[in-house]
N, C-alpha and C positions, 0 to 999 in steps of 0.2 A: 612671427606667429602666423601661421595658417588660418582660416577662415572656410568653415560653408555653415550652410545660410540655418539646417536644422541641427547642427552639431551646437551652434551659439545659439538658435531658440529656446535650447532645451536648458543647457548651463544658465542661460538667461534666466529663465522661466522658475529654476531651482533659485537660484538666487535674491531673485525677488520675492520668495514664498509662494507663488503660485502654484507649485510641487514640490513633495516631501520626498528626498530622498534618505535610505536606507544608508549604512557607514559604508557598507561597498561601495554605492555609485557614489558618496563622497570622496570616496578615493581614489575612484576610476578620474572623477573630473581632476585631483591634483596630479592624476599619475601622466594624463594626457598633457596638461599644461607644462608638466615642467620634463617630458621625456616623449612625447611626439607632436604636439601642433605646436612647438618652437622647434622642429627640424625645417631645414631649407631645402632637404632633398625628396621632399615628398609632396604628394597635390590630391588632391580631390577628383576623383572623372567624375565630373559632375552632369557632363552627359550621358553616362552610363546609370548614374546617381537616380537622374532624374525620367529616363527610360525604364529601369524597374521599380521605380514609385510608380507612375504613370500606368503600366502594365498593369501591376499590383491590384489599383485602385478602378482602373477601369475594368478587369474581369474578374476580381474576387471583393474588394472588401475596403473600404476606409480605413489610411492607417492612421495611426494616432501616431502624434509626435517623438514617441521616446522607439518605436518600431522605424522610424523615419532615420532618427540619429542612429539606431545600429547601422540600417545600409547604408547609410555614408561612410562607415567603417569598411564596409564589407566593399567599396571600390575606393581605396586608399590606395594608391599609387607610388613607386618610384620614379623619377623624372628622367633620370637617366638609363632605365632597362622598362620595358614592357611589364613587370613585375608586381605582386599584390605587396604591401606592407605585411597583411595581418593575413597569415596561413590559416591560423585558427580562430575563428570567431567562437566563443563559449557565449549561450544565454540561459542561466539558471532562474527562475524567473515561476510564483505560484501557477496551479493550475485553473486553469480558463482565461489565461492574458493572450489567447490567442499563437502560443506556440507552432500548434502545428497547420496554422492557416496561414503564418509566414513562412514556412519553410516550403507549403506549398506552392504559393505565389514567386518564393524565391528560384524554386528547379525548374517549374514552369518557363521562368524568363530566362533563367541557363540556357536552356535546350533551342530559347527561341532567337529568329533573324534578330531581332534587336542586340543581344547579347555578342550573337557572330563569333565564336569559336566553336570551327567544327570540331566535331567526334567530342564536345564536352562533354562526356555522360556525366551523369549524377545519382547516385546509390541512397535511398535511405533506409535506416539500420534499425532494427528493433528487436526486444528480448521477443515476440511471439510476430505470427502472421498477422495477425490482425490490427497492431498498432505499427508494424509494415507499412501496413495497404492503407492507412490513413489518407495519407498526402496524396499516394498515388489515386485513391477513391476520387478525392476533392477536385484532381485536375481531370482527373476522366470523365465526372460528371459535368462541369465548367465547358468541355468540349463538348460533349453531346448536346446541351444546351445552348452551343454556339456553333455548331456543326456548319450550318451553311458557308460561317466565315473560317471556321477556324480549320477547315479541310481541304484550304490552300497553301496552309503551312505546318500543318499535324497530320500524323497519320494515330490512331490509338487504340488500345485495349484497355479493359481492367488490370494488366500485369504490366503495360511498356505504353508511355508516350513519347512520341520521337518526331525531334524535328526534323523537317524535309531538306532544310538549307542548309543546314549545316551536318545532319544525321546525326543529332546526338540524343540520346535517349535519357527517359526517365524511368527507375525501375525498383520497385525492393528487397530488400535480402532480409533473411530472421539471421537470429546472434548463432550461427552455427560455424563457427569459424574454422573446423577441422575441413569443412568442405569448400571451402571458398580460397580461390587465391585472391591475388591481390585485382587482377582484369586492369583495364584503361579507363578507370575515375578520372571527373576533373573534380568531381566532388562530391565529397563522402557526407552525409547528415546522418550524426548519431543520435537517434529518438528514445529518451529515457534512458539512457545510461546511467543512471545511478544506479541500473540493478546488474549493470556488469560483473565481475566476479573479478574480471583481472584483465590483462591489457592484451588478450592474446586476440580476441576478435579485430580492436583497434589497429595494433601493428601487421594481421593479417592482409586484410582488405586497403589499409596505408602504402601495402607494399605495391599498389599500384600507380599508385600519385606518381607524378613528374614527367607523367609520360604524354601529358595533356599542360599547354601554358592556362596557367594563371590557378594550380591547385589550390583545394580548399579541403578545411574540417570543419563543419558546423556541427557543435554538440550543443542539445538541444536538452534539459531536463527539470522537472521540479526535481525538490529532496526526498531522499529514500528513507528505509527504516533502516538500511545496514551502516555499520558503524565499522570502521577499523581499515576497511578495503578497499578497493577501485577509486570510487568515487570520491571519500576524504581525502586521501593522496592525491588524487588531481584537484581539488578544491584549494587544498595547502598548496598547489603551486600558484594555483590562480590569486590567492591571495597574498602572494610573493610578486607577482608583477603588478598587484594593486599598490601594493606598499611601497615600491620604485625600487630600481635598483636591480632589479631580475635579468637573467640573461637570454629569458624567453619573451624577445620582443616584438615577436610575431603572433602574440595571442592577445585577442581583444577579450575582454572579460566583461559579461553585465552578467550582475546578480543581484535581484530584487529578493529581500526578507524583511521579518519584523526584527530588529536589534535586540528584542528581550520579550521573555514571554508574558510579563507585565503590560506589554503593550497590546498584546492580543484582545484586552478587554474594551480599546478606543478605540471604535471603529473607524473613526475620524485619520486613525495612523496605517488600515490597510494599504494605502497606498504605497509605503514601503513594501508590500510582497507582490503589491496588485498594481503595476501602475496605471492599466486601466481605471482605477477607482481616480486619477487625477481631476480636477475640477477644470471646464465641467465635463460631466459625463458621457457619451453616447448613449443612446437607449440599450445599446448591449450591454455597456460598463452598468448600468443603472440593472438591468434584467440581472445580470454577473451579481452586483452587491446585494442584491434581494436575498440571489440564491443562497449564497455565504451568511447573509445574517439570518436567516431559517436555520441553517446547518450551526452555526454556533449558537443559537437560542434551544438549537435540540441537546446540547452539548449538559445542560441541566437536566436532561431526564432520561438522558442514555451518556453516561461520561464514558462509554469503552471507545465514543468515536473520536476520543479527542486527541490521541497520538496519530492517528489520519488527519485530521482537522492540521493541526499541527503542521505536521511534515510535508502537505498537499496543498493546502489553501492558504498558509500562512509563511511556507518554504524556513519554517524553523523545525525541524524533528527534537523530539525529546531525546537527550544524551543517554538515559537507562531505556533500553528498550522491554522494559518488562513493568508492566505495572500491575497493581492488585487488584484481584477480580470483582473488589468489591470492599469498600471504605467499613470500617473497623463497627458504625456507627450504623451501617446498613445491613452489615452480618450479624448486630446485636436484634436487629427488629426483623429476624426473622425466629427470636423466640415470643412466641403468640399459640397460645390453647388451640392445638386440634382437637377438632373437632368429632369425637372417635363413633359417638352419636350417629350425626346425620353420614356418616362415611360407612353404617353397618351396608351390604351389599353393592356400596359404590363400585365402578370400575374403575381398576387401576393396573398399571404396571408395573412390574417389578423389574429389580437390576439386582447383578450381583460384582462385585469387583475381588474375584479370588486371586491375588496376585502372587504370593509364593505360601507354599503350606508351612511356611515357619514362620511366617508372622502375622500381617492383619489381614482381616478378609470382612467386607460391609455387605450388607444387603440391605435390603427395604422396599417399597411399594410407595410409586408416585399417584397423585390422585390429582384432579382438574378441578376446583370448586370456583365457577365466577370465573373472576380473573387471576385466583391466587391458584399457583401449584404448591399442593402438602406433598410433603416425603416425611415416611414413617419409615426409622432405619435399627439397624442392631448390627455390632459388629462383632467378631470373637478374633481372638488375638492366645497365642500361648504365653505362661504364666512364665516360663525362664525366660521366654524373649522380651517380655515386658521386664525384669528384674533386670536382664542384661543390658539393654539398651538404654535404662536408666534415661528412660525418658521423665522430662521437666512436668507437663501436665498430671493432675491429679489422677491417674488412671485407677488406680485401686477405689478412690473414691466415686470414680463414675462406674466400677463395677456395682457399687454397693446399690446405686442410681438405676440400675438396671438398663444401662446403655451401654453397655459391652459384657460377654461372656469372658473371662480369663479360664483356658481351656488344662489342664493338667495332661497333657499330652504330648508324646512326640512330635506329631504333627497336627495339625487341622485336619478334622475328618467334614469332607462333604456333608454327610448326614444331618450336622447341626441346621446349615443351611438350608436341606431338602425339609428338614421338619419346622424349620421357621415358615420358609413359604408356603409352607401345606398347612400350618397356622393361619397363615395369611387367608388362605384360598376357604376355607371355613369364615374367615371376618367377612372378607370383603369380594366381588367379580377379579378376581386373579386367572388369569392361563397362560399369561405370555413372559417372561424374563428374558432379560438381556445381558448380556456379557461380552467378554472379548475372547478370542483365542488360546490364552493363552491357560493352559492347564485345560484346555480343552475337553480332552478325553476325560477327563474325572468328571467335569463339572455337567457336562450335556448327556453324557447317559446317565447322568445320576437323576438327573431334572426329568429326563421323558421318561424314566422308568418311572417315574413320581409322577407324571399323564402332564405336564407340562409342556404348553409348547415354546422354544428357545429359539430366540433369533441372536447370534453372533456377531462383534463388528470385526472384520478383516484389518480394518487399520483406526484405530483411536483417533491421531492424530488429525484423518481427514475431516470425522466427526466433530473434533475440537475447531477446528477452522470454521466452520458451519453454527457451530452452535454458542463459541465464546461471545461473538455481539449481543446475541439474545439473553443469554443468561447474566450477562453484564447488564444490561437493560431490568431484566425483570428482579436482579438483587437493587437496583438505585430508583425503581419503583416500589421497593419493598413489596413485592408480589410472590416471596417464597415464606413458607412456614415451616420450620424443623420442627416447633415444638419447646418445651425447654431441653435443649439438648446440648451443651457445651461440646459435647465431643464433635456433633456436627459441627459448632464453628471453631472449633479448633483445625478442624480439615478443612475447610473454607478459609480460614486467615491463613493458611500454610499454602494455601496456591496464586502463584501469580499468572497474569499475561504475559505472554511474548509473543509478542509483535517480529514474525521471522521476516528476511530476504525477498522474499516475494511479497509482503503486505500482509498475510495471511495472520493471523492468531492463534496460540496454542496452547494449553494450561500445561504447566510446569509446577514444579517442585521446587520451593525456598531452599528445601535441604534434603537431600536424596535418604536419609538413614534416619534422624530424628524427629523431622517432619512430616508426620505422614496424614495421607490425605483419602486413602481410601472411600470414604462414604459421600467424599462429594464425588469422584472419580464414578462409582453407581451411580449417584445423583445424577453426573453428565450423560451416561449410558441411558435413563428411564429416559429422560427429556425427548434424546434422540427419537425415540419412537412416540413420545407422550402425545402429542396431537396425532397422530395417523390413530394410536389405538382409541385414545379419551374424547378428540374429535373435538367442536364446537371453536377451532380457532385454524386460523391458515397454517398449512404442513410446513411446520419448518424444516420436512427433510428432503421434499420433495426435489430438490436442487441436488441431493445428492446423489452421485451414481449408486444403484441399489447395488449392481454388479461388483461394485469397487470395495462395499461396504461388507455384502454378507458373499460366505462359501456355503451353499447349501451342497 
């Protein structure tokens, strides 16, 4: 059995209870014991080991123990070739355990005299520019603040740091893999790959390993929202050589999570996702759990953030990635008496959502009172396509209710709608509605010829990204008022979240043909503009591209 000194601190340390490990690095320690620190042909360069701890520590950052036990992985030797063990180093690991402050410290000592293999470059890889320039930012700045000394062996920019002795550079590439060949990598760091798509950037930029000794992969990510693709496929391997017995024995695996989402509720058990949170603390690890237990105590008054919470801070994602916009229980307490009274000359917004002229079509007027947003809506729907469709809800009986028109018509005529809002515009300060593209032509010169001014969204979906947290927030504050309107929650319980590929959020449909959701789909549309027009609260559109949203 092999030996160094913080591979056995840390096995120690879990052993004794001093740290909580998660079932992965339960398995990583049986996988190591019983299929590589009982090999004979392998060693530790423990001078190498102990010259980028050293590095590390003296120009970035204290490492904590279990960052200590990777890089004794990552110089794992064979005895008889010059040769690494572990090609691939994977760290799957919550966000804020210091990720990409090791992988900085770690290209840094590549490129540097200590390290001593020329032309080493080192590449790291990210889905955008910006989480690119991470690493590279951190050592750029590390030398300018150490310029006097360190402009004896660096030369740098904000794009390329390169050592002098050896000429090997540090530099980043985005995931654009059509343009990139594979160049002279000694070593490749993939930065959040979990939102890969597929192995074609990997095997690109791979194609250039071997051309440099002692090649590497460091992939480097929390958990994502995508499910089925890239990233579970390589997890499923990874946890085939946790298991023993793989035939991928060049891949070292740490993956910190919480084992069940029951456990999310002891905070006591972070330490499985965080191993920062291990006792005792650093003042960072301590500043780190502060932050996380803010963000999960906000988790009770805004629940849309918790498949984030989840997938980022806990490195457990929810398996349904769609969840509902709003508990069954908080779309009931938004029936509450409007208020039609104190709302005579109020200013409000209007929204229309005319989606095809053969079936539903919502409108209504949003109003700002306090902290609560009222929507006053009507929808009309034709009378064969309600018979046809043979929809479940009582809809004849919310005709009677006065909450939908059923129209005797071949199709839906605009007019209904132009002479609701010109209802409207008599109650209440109406002049602006909103809508989307689609049926355009009908809907927008019908509206200005009615002296209405129309603002259009270009794309829904961007707006939905934007605005799903907020209105998730303001239905689990119970801060919306339909009124008694069953029909409104019946379009509200028919829409869920989806949590897409990129993080982003998007309102969907439970069921494209029987579930329809029209008047919350307005509802989304007034919001959009509700604080620019109604005012008295921070713009929540401000963020968005105005250009991207309207075609004037």
């Amino acid at each position: 059995m092999i030996h160094q000194k913080y591979v056995d601190a840390y096995i120690h340390a879990w052993r004794e209870g001093n740290v909580i490990f998660n079932q992965e690095r339960i398995d990583l320690v049986n996988q190591l014991e019983t299929e590589v620190l009982n090999r004979d042909d392998i060693y530790f360069d423990e001078d190498q080991i102990e010259r980028c701890i050293s590095y590390i520590e003296k120009w970035y950052f204290k490492l904590e123990l279990f960052q200590k036990f990777i890089i004794a992985f990552i110089f794992l030797k064979y005895k008889k070739r010059d040769k690494l063990f572990y090609k691939d180093i994977v760290i799957v690991i919550a966000r804020g355990n210091g990720k990409n402050g090791l992988i900085s410290g770690l290209a840094d000592y590549f490129i540097s005299p200590g390290h001593g293999i020329d032309g080493y470059n080192v590449d790291v890889v990210a889905n955008s520019e910006e989480q690119a320039q991470t690493s590279v930012k951190e050592v750029y700045n590390m030398k300018e603040k150490n310029k006097s000394f360190m402009r004896s062996f660096f030369s740098w920019t904000k794009t390329r740091i390169t050592g002098k002795s050896t000429l090997s550079e540090f530099m980043f590439r985005t995931s654009n893999a059509d343009t990139k060949d594979g160049g002279r990598p000694g070593c490749l760091i993939f930065d959040e790959f979990h939102i890969y798509e597929d192995t074609k950037l990997i095997n690109t930029l791979s194609s250039g390993l071997g051309k440099v000794m002692h090649r590497r992969r460091i992939y480097i990510s929390t958990n994502g929202h995508v499910r089925g693709g890239f990233f579970d496929r390589f997890i499923e391997q990874c946890l085939d050589v946790l298991s023993g017995g793989s035939k991928r024995k060049n891949r070292f695996v740490f993956i910190c999570k919480m084992d069940s989402k029951d456990e999310v509720d002891n905070p006591e058990l972070w330490e499985k996702a965080n191993p920062m949170f291990s006792k005792p603390r650093s003042p960072y690890a301590e500043e780190l759990f502060d932050t996380i237990m803010d963000e999960y105590l906000d988790l009770e008054d805004d629940p849309s953030g918790r498949p984030e919470f989840m997938a980022k801070r806990m490195n457990l994602p929810q398996e349904d990635n769609t969840v509902r916009v709003a508990s069954w229980e908080d779309i009931q307490a938004t029936n509450r008496a409007i208020p039609y009274e104190s709302l005579q000359g109020k200013k409000c917004v209007g929204a229309i959502d005319f989606s095809f002229i053969k079936d539903f079509t919502a409108c209504g007027v949003l109003f700002k009172d306090n902290d609560d947003y009222i929507w006053e809506s009507h929808q009309f729907a034709r009378r064969d396509f309600v018979k046809e469709a043979k929809l479940k809800p009582p809809i004849f009986e919310w005709e009677e209710q006065g909450l939908i028109t059923l129209l005797d018509e071949p199709v839906i005529n605009i007019n209904h709608m132009v002479n609701y809002f010109c209802t409207m515009r008599e109650k209440y300060g109406l002049d602006t509605i909103i809508g989307d593209t689609f049926r355009l032509d009908i809907v927008k010169k019908a509206l200005e010829e009615a002296g209405f001014n129309v603002l259009y969204i270009q794309n829904p979906h961007a707006i939905y990204a934007k605005l799903a947290p907020r209105i998730e927030m303001l239905f689990a504050q119970k801060r919306v008022i339909f009124g008694d309107n069953p029909l409104m929650r019946w379009n509200t319980n028919n829409i869920v979240v989806k949590v897409k590929n990129d993080g982003n959020k998007d309102f969907v449909k439970k069921d494209e043909v029987r579930r329809k959701t029209d008047g919350f789909t307005a509802f989304v549309y007034a919001m959009w503009q509700a604080d620019n027009i109604l005012g008295n609260e921070v713009n929540i559109s401000q963020s968005l591209d105005t250009l991207d949203a309207l075609n004037f």
